[in-house]
KEFI-76932 format. One line per 10 residues: number of its first residue (from 1); their letters; for each residue x, y, z of N, C-alpha, C. Coordinates in Angstrom, 2 decimals, always signed. Each point is the difference from the previous one (the first is absolute). Example, Ala and Ser with C-alpha at 12.3 -4.5 7.8 and 13.67 -1.06 7.14 Angstrom:
BEGIN
1 = AS = +13.19,-5.69,+7.80,-0.89,+1.19,+0.00,+0.90,+1.20,+0.00; -0.35,+1.05,-0.72,+0.82,+1.19,+0.06,-0.77,+1.09,+0.73
END
This chain:
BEGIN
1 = XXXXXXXXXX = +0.84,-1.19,+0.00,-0.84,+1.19,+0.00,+0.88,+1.25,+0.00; -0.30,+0.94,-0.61,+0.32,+1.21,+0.19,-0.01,+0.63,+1.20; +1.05,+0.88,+0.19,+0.66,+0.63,+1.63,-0.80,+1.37,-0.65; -0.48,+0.35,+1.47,-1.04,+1.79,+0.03,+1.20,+0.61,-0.46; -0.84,+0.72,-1.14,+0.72,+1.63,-0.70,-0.72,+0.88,-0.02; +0.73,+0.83,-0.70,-0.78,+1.35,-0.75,+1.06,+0.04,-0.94; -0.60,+1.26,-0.43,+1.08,+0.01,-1.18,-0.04,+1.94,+0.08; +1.48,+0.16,-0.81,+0.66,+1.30,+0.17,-1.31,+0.59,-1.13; -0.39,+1.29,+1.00,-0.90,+0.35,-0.78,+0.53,+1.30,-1.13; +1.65,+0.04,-0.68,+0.16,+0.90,-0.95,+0.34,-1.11,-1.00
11 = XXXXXXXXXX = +0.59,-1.04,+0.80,+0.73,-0.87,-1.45,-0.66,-1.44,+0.01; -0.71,-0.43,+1.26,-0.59,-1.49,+0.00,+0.53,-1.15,+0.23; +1.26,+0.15,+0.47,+0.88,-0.40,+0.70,-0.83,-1.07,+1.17; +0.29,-1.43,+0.38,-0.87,-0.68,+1.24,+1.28,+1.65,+1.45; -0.85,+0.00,+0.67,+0.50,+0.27,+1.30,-0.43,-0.75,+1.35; +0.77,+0.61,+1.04,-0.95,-0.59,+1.06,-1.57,+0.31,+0.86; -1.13,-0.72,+0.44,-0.99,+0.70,+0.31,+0.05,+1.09,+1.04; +1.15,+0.39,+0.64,-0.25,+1.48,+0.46,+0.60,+1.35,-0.97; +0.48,-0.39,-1.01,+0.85,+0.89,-0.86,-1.23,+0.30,-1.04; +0.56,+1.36,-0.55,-0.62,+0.59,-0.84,+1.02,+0.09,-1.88
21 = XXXXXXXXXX = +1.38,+0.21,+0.35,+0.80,+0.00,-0.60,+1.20,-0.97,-0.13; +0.51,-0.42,-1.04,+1.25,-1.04,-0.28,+1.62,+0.76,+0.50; -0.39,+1.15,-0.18,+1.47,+0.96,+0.05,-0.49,+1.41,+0.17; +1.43,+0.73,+0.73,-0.20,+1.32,+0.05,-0.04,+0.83,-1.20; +0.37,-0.44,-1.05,-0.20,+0.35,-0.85,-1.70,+0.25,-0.74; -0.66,-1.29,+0.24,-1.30,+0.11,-0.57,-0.84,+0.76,+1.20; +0.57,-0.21,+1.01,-0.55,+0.83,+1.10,+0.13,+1.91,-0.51; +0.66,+0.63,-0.67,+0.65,+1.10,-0.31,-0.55,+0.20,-1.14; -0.12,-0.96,-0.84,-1.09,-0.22,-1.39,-1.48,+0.79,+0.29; -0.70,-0.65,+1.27,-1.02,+0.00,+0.18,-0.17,+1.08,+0.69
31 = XXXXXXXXXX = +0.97,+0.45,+0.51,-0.54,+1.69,+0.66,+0.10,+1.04,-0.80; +1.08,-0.06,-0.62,+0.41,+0.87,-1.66,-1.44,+0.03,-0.45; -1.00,-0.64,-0.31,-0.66,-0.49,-0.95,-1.22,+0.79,+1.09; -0.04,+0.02,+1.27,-1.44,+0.19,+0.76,+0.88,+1.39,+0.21; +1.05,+0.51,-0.39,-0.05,+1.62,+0.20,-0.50,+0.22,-1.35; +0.49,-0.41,-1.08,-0.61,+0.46,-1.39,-1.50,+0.09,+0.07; -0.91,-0.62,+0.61,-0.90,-0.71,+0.01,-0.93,+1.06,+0.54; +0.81,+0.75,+1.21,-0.53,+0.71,+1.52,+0.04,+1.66,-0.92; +1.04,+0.19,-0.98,+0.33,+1.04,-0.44,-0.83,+0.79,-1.29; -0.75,-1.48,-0.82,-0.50,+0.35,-1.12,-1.70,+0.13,+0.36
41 = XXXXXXXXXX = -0.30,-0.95,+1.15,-1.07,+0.18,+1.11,-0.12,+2.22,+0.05; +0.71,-0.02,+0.50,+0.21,+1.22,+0.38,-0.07,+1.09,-0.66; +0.56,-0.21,-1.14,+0.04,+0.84,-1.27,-1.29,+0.31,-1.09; -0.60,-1.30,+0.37,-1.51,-0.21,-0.37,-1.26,+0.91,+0.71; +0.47,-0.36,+1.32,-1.20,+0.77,+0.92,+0.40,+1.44,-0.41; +1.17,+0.77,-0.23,+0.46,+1.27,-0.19,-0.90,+0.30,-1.05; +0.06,-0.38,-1.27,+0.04,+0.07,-1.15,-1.61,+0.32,-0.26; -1.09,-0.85,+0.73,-1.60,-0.49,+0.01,-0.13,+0.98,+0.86; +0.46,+0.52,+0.89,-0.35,+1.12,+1.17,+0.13,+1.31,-1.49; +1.35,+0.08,+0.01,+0.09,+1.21,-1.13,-1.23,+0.08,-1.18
51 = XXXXXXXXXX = -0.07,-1.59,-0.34,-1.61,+0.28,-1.50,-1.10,+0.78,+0.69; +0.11,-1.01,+1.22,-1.53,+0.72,+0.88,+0.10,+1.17,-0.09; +1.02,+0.88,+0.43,-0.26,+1.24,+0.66,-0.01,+1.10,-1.38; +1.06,-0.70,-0.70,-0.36,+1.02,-1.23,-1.65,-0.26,-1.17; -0.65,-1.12,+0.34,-1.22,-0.24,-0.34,-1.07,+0.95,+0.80; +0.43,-0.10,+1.03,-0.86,+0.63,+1.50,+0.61,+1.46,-0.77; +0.32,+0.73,+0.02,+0.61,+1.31,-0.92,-0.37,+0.66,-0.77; -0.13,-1.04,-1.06,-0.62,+0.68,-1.22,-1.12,-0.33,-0.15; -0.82,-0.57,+0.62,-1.57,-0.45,+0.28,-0.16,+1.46,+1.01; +0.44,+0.45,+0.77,-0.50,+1.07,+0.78,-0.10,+1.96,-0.83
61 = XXXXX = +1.16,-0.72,-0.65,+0.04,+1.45,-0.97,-0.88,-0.04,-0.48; -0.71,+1.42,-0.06,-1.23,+0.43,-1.01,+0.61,+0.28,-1.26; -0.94,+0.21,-1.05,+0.11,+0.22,-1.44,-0.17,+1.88,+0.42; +1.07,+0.72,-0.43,-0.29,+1.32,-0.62,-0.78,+0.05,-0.97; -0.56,+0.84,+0.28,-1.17,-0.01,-1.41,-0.48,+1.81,-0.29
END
């Protein structure tokens, strides 16, 4: 029978069942990757706040007439 694993969740690697990662390396993989992750998150909410407000903007301006 097969011995309890998991497996490295950047490369799929068997590990052991309290481990998350095979190496510090894929460990460093995977945070690299959840700052990219945390950063473009971020850049998004900026970006959808900015449509809003310039929607909210020019919906409030009246027409000169």
């Amino acid at each position: 029978m097969v011995e309890d694993h998991k497996h490295c969740v950047v490369c799929g690697r068997a590990v052991a069942p309290d481990k998350y990662f095979c190496s510090t390396e894929c460990e460093n993989t995977f945070k690299q990757r959840q700052k990219q992750i945390s950063r473009s998150r971020i850049f998004m909410l900026i970006f959808f706040i900015a449509i809003f407000v310039l929607f909210l903007l020019l919906s409030v301006r009246t027409p000169s007439g």
